[in-house]
N, C-alpha and C positions, 0 to 999 in steps of 0.2 A: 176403898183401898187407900192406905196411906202414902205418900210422898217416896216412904223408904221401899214399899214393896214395889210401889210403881218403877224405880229405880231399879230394883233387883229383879225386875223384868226385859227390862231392857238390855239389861246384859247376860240376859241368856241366848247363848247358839239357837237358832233355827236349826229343828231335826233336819239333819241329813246334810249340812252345811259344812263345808270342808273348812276346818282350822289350820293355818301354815301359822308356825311359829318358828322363830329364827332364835333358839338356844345357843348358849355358851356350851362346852363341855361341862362344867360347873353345876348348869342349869339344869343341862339334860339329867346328868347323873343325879341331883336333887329329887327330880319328878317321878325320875324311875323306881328310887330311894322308896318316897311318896304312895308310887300306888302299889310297890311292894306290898310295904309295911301295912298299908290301907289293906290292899287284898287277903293277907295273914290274918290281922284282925277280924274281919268280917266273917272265915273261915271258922274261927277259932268260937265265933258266937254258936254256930251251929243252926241258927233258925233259917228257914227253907228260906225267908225274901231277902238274909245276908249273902247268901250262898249266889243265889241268882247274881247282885250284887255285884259279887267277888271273881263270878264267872267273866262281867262286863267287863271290871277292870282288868283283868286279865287280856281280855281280847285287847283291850283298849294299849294295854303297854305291847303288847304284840304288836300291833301296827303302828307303835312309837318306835319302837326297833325294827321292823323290814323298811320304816319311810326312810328313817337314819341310815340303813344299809344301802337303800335302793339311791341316797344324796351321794355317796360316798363315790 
């Protein structure tokens, strides 16, 4: 394993490990922007493992919006 992969290991989450991130409004709406456009594409390919994919990030900004609601 190289130096770079080892690096890009280490900054992967632990499954199941809860991310708190402390966004601007700026921010937020970026990332939302983000897994939109993400989710769209993925769709748009058609193949069954984009789709699964497209279902995560979905959930994924779903619970970026009810945390934001439930801070509020």
């Amino acid at each position: 394993m190289t130096e770079e992969e080892t690096v890009g290991e280490q900054q992967r989450l632990t499954p199941g490990r809860k991310l708190t991130l402390n966004l601007s409004a700026e921010e937020r709406e970026a990332v939302f922007h983000a897994l939109d456009r993400g989710e769209d594409d993925l769709r748009m390919s058609g193949r069954e493992e984009d789709m699964e994919m497209a279902d995560t990030v979905s959930g994924v900004y779903s619970k970026i919006v009810q945390e934001g609601n439930d801070a509020e």
